[in-house]
C-alpha positions in Angstrom: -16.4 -15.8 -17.4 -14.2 -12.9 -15.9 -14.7 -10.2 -13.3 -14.7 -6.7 -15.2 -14.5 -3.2 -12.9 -15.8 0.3 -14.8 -14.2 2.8 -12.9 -16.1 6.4 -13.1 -12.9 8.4 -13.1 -9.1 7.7 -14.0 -7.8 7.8 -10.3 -10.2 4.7 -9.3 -8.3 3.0 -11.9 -4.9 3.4 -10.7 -6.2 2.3 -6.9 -7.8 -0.9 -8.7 -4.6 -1.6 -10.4 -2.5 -1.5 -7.0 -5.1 -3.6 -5.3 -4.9 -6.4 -8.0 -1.0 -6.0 -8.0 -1.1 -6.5 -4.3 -3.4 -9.2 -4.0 -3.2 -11.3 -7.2 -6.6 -10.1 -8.7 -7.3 -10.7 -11.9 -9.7 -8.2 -12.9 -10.2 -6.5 -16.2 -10.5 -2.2 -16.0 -12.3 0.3 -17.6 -12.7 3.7 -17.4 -16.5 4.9 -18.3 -19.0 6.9 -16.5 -22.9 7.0 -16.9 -23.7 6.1 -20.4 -20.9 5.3 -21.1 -19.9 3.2 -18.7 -23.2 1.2 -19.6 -22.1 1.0 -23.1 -18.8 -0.4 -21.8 -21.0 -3.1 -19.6 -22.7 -4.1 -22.5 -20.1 -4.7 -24.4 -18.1 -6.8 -21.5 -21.1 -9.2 -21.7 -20.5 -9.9 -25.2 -17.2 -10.9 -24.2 -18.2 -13.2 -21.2 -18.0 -10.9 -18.5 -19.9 -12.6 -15.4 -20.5 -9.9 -13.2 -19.5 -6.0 -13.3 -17.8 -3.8 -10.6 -18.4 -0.2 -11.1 -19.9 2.8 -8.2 -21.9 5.7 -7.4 -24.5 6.7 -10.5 -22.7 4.6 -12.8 -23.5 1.4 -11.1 -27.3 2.5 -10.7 -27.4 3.2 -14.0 -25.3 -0.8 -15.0 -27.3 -2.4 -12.6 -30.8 -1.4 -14.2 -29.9 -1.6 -17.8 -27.7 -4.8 -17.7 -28.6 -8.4 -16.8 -26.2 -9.6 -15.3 -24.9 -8.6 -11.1 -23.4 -5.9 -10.7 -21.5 -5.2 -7.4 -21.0 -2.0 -5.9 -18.2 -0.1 -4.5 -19.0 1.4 -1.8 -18.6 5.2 -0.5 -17.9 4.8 3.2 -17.7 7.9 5.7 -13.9 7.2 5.3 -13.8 8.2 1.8 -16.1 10.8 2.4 -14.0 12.3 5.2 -10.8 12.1 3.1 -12.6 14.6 0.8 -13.7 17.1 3.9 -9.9 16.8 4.3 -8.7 18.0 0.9 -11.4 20.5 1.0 -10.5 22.0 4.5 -8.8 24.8 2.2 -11.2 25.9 0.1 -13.7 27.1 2.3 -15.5 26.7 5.7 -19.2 25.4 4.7 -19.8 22.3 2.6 -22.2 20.4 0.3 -22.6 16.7 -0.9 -24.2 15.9 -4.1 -24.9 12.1 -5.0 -27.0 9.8 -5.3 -28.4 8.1 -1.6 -26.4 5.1 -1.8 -22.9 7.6 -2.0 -24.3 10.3 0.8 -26.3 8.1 3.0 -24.4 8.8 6.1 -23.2 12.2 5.8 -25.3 13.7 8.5 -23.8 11.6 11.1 -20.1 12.2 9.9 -20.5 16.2 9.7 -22.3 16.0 13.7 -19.0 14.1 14.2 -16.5 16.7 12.8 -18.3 19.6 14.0 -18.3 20.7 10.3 -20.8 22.3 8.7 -21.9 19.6 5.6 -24.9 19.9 3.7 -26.1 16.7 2.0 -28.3 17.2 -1.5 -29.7 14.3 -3.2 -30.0 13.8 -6.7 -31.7 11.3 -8.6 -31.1 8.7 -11.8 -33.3 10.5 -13.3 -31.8 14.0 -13.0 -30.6 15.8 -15.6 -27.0 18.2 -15.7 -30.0 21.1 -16.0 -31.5 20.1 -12.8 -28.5 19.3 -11.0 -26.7 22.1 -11.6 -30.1 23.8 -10.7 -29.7 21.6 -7.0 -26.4 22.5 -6.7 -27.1 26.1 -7.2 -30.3 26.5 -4.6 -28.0 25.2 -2.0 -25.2 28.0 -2.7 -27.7 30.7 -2.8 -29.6 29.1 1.0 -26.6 27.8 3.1 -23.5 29.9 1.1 -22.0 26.7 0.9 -18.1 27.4 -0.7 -17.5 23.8 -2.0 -19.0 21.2 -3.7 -18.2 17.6 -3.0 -19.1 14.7 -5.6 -18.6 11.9 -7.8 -16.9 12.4 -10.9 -20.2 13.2 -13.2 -21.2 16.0 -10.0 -17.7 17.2 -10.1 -17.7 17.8 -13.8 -20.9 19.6 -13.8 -20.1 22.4 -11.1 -16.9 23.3 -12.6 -18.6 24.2 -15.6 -20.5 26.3 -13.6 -17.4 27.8 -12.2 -17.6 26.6 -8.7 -15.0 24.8 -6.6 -15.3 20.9 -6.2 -13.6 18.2 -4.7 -13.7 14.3 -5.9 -14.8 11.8 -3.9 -12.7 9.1 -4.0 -12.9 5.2 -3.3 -10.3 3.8 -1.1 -7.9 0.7 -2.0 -10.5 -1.0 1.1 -13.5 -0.2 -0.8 -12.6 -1.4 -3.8 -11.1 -4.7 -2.6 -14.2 -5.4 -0.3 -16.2 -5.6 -4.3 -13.5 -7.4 -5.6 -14.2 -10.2 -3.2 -18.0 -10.1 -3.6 -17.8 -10.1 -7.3 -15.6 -13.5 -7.1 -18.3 -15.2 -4.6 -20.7 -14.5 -6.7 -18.6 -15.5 -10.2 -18.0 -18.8 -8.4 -21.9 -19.5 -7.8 -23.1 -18.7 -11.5 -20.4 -21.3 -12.4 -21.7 -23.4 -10.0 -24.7 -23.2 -11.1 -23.8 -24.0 -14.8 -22.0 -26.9 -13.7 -18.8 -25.8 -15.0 -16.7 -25.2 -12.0 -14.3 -27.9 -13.1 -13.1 -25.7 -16.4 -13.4 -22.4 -14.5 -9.9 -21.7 -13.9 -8.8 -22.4 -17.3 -11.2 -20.4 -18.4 -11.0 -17.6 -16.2 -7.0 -17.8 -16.2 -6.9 -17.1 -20.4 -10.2 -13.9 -19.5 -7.3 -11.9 -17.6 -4.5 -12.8 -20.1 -2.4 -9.5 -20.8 -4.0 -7.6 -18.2 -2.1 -8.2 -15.6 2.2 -8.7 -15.7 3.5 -11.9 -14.1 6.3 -11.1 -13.0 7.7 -14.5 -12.8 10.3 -16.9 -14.0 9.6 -20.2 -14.7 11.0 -21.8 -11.1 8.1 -19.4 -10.0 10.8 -16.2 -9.1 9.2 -12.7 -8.8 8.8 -9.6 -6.7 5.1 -8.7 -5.7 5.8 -5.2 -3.8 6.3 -2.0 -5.7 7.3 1.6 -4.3 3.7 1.9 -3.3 3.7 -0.5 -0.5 6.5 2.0 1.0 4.4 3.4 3.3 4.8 6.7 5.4 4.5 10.3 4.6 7.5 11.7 7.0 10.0 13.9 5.1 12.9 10.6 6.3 10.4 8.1 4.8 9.5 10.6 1.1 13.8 10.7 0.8 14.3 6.9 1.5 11.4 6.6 -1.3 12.9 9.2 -3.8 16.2 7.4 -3.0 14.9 3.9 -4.3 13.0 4.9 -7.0 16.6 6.8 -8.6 18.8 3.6 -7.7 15.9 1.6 -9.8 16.7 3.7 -13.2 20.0 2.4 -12.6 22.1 -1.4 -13.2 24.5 -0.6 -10.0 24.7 -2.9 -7.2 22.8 -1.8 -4.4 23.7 -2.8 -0.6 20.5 -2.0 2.3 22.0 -1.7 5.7 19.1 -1.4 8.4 17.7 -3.1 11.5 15.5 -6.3 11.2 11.9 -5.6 10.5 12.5 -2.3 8.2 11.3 -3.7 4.8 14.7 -4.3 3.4 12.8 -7.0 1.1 10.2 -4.9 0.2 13.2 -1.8 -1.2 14.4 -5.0 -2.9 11.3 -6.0 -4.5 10.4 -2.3 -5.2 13.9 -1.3 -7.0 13.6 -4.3 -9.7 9.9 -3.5 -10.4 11.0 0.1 -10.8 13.9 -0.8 -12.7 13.9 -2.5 -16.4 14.1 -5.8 -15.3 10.9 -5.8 -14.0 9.7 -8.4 -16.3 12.6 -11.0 -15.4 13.3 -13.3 -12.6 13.4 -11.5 -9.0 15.0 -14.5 -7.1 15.6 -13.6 -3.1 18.0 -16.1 -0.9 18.6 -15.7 3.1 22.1 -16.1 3.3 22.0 -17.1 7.2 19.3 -19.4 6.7 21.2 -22.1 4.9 24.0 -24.3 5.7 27.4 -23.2 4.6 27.8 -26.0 1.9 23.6 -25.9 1.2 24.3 -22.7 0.1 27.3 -23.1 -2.0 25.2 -25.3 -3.8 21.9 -23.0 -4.0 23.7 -20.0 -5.6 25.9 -21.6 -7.9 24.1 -24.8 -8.8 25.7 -28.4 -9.6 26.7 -30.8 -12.3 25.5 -34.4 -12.1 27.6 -36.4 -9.6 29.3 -33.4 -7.6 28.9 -34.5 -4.5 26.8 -37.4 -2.5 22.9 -36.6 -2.9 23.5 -34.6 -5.4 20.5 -34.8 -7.9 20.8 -36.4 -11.2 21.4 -34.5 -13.9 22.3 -31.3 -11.5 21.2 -28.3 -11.1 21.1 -24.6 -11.6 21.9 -22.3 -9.2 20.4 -18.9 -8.1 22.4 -17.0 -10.6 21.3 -18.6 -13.1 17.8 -18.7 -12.2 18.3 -14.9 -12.0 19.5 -14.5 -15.3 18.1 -11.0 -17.0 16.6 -10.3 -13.5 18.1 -9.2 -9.9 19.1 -11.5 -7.6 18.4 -10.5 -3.7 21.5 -11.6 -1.0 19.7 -10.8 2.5 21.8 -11.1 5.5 24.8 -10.9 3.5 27.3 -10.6 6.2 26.0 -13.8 7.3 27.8 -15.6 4.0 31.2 -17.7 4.8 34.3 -16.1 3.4 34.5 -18.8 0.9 31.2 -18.2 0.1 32.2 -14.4 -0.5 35.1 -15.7 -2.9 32.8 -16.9 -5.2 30.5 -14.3 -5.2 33.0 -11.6 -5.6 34.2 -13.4 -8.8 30.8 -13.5 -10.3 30.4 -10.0 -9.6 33.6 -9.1 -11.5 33.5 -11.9 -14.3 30.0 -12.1 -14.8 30.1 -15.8 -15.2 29.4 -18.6 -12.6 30.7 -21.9 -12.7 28.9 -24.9 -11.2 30.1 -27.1 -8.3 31.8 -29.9 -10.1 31.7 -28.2 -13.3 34.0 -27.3 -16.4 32.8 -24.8 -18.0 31.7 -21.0 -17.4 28.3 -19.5 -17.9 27.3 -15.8 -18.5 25.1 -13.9 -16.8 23.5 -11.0 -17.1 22.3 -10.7 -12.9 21.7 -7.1 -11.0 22.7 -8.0 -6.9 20.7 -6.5 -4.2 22.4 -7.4 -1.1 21.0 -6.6 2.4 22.5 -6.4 5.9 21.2 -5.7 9.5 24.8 -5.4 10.9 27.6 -3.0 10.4 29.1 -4.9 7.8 32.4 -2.3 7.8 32.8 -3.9 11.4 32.8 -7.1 10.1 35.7 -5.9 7.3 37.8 -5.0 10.0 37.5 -8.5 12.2 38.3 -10.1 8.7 34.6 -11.8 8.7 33.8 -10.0 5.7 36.2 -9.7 2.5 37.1 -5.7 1.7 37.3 -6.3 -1.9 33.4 -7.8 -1.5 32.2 -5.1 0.5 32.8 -2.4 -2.1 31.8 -4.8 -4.8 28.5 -4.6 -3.3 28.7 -1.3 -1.9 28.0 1.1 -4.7 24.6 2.5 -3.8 23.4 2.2 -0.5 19.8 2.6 1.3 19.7 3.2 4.7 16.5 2.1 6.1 14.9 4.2 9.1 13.4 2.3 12.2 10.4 2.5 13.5 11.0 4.4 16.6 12.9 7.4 14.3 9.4 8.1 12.0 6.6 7.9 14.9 4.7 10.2 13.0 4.4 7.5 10.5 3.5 4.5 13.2 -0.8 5.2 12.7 -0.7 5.2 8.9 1.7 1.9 8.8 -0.9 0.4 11.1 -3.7 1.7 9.4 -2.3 -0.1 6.0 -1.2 -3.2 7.5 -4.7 -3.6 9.4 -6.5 -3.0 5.4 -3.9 -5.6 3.8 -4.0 -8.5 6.8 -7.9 -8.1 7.4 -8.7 -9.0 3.8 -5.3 -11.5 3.6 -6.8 -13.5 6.1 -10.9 -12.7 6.0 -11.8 -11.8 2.6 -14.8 -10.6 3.6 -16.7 -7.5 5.6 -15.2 -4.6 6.7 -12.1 -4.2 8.6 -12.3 -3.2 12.3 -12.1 1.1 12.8 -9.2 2.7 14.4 -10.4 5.7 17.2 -7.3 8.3 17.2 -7.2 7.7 20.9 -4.3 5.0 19.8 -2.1 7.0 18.0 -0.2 7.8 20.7 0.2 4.3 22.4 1.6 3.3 19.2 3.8 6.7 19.1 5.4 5.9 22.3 6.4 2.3 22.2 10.0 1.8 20.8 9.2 -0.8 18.7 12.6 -3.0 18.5 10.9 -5.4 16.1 10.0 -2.3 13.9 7.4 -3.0 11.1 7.8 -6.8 12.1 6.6 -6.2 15.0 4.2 -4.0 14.2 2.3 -6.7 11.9 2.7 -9.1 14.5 0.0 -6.6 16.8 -2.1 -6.3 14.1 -2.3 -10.0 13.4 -2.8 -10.3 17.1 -5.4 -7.9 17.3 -7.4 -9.0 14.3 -7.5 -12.3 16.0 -8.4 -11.7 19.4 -10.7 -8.4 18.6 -14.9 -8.8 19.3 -16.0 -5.7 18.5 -15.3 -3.6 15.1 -13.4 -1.0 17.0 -9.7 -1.2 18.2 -9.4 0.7 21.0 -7.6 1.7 23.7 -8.2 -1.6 25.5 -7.5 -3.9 22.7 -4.1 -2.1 22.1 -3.1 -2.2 26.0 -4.0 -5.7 26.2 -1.5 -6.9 23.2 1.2 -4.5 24.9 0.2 -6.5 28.2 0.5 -10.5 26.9 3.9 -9.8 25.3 6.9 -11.2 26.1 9.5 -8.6 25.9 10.4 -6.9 28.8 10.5 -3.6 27.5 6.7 -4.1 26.7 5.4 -2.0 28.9 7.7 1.4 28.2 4.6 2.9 26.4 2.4 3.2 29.2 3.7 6.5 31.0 3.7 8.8 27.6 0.3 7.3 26.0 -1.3 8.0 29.5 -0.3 11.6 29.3 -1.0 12.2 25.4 -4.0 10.1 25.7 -5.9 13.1 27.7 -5.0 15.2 25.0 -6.4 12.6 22.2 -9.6 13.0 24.2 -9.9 16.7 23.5 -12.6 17.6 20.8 -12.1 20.3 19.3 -14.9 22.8 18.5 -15.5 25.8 16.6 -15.0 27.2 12.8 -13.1 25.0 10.9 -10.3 27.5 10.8 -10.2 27.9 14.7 -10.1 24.1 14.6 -6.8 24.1 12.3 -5.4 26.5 14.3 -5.4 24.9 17.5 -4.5 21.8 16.0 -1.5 23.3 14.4 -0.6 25.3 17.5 -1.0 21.4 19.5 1.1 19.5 17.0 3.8 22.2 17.3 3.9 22.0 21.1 4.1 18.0 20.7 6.9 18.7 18.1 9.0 21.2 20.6 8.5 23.8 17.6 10.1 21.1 14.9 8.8 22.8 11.7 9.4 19.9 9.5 8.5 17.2 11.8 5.2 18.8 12.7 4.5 19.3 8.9 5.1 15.7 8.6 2.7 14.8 11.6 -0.1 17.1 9.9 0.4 15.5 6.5 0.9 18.9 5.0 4.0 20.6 3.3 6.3 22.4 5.0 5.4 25.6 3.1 1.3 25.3 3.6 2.2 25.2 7.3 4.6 28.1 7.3 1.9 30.0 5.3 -0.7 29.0 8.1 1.7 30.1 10.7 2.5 33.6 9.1 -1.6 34.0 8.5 -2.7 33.3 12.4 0.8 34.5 13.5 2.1 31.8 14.9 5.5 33.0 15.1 
């Protein structure tokens, strides 16, 4: 039996594609709404579906007309809110159409934002005549500018010539079904007594949907260019950056401090490049004894050396052979280490420790650093000749400290991925903006590191479903490093202005919040763009409307 997932509209596909890539689902997708997407659950039975993902009026519709469970994903107020968002532009009084289970909460969210939000229901039974006819009534009664929907709502009033805005599920959402749909795929084997041939079985269901990028010692790369997270203009370049270096076959050399995601560009770059469906075979160069890793990277013959194992063995390079090998903390390798490695890199060819003969390789290096490795060229710790070798295209990673406008969505993504890495279950804890600027303020010499270390911590030690204020003081409080406590004097000053609620139209309220960011920014166009999560030309065209000069 296999888990399928019929997503109402094309982007809910690509979101359940990167939450399978991430995690290691294996879930088969696709894309039908309403009848169709019923016609699509019918025919997944056929082929020994065992339960169905799907949302909104598609899974009312799959969960009354086929037998088998059907788990929904969910609309939460976080989805919805990310609509209100997109929507901010179009107009200054909004409606909701959906069915109950998509708009339930709405009329706590819009009392929240101060927004005006006008919830109309529709049923399964509703016809596009009567919605449209719904959608219509509230126009003409609260002059409503813009309609927000599922993709069936959506489609509807812009036939009719009105503005809409999709209502999309989050990566959260969707994972939090994935996991619901495998609990309850693993009772209806148990049940059939079958659990001993389900993961065979369920193994060959997802065959082809999913790349494995893997070699057979198990080698591959599981982050892609989306887990580069950050919106800031230093973050988008560092991105763009990777993305071009991936259409090339040039060595590549990351220079950046500890904790910066130097693995993740790796990992990103070879699934971006052509050799995404080859080995991806990473080696710490510090962590290994000198002679250990001699041995590791070049392999053995039979009898080279006293333990050595019989037969031998082959080395990294070989193991990377059609893929991209990955050399972090480079400057960490011994210079005879580098000897070796600079002639693969010209010849192409390793030999084995105790060997005769020479064997080609076709092997991209990614090689990684977190110390001026130019330095170390000059105090003859690192071979010249190497150093350009590997220096053709270089990343510079940015720290932490140098993108804080990027610190709450990191944290925001890490506390998604670790909740479900470690629970599997329920809903991750809520953030209150109150912490942005605690997180803002602290340096953060461990930078994303460190960063996951709080959330792990927090996730761990947190009672309520809310991290607050107090739950981030108290991790900056039972840490060891002495420069722990350098946040304290900034976040109390910007945490009276988190407090601040804003009130009026929603155009006074993008005003002041504009004319706030650019007083935190000391006038920085770019970086208060960047803090916004807008272009740089929307907010010049917002400053030049409310003269903001």
């Amino acid at each position: 039996m296999k888990i399928v997932l019929i997503a109402p509209y094309q982007g809910m596909v690509h979101e359940a594609l990167e939450v399978c890539r991430a995690y290691g689902e294996q879930v088969e997708i696709l894309t039908g709404r309403m009848g169709q997407g019923v016609e699509l659950a019918r025919k997944s039975v056929l082929e020994d579906a065992g339960v169905l993902i799907s949302r909104g009026g598609t899974f009312l519709s799959i969960a009354e007309e086929i037998a088998i469970p059907a788990v929904e994903v969910a609309v939460t107020p976080y989805d919805v809110l990310r609509a209100l968002l997109k929507a901010r532009d179009l107009g200054t009084k909004f409606a909701i159409v959906g069915f109950e289970n998509v708009i339930g909460s709405v009329k706590e969210w819009s009392a929240l934002l101060n927004v005006p939000v006008f919830p109309v229901v529709i049923e399964q039974t509703d016809t596009g005549k009567e919605i449209a006819a719904k959608v219509q009534e509230v126009i003409h009664q609260e002059q409503v500018d813009c309609i927000l929907g599922d993709a069936s709502v959506i489609d509807i009033v812009q036939d009719m010539g009105i503005r809409g805005v999709l209502i999309e599920s989050g990566k959260a959402s969707i994972w939090a079904a994935i996991q619901e749909a495998k609990r309850i795929l693993l009772a209806r084997v148990a049940q059939c007594d079958a659990h001993a041939t389900f993961r065979g079985r369920f193994d060959q269901a997802a065959q082809g949907l999913m790349r494995q990028k893997k070699s057979p010692d198990g080698h591959e790369a599981v982050h892609t260019f989306a887990d580069l997270w950050g919106q800031s203009s230093r973050m988008q370049r560092l991105k763009q950056t990777a993305k071009q270096f991936a259409l090339t076959d040039s060595s590549v050399l990351i220079v950046g401090e500890t904790g910066t995601g130097k693995e993740v560009i790796a990992q990103s770059i070879h699934n971006g490049s052509s050799r995404s469906n080859s080995p991806f075979v990473a080696v710490n160069c510090a962590a290994l004894p000198e002679q250990l890793l001699e041995s590791e990277l070049f392999g053995y013959e039979d009898g080279a050396f006293t333990g050595a194992r019989r037969g031998g063995k082959a080395g990294l390079f070989e193991q990377a052979d059609g893929g991209t090998i990955f050399l972090d903390e480079i400057g960490e390798a011994p210079l005879h280490v580098q000897r070796r490695l600079l002639r693969v890199l010209e010849e192409r060819r390793v030999m084995r420790i105790g060997g005769e003969h020479v064997i080609p390789i076709d092997v991209r290096v990614i090689a990684a650093t977190n110390k001026p490795l130019w330095s170390s060229v000059t105090e003859g710790a690192f071979r010249q000749d190497l150093f350009f070798r590997l220096d053709v295209l270089r990343i510079n990673t940015v720290a932490l400290r140098d993108i804080p406008e990027d610190i709450p969505v990191i944290f925001e993504g890490l506390l998604q991925q670790i909740w479900y890495q470690r629970k599997g279950v329920g809903t991750p804890p809520r953030t209150i903006p109150d912490i942005n600027c605690m997180l803002r303020a602290y340096s953060w010499p461990g930078n994303v590191r460190e960063l996951r270390n709080m959330v792990e911590y927090l996730i761990a030690t947190l009672t309520t479903s809310v991290v607050n204020r107090e739950a981030v003081a108290d991790w900056f409080d039972n840490r060891s490093l002495a420069c722990s406590h350098e946040y304290a004097t900034s976040a109390k000053c910007e945490g009276h202005q988190t407090q601040r609620r804003y009130a009026g139209s929603l155009a006074k309220v993008q005003r002041q919040l504009i004319v706030d960011t650019l007083h935190e920014c000391q006038g920085d166009v770019q970086r208060t763009a960047d803090m916004l999560g807008i272009s740089r030309t929307t907010l010049w065209r917002k400053m030049k409307q409310w003269n903001l000069g």
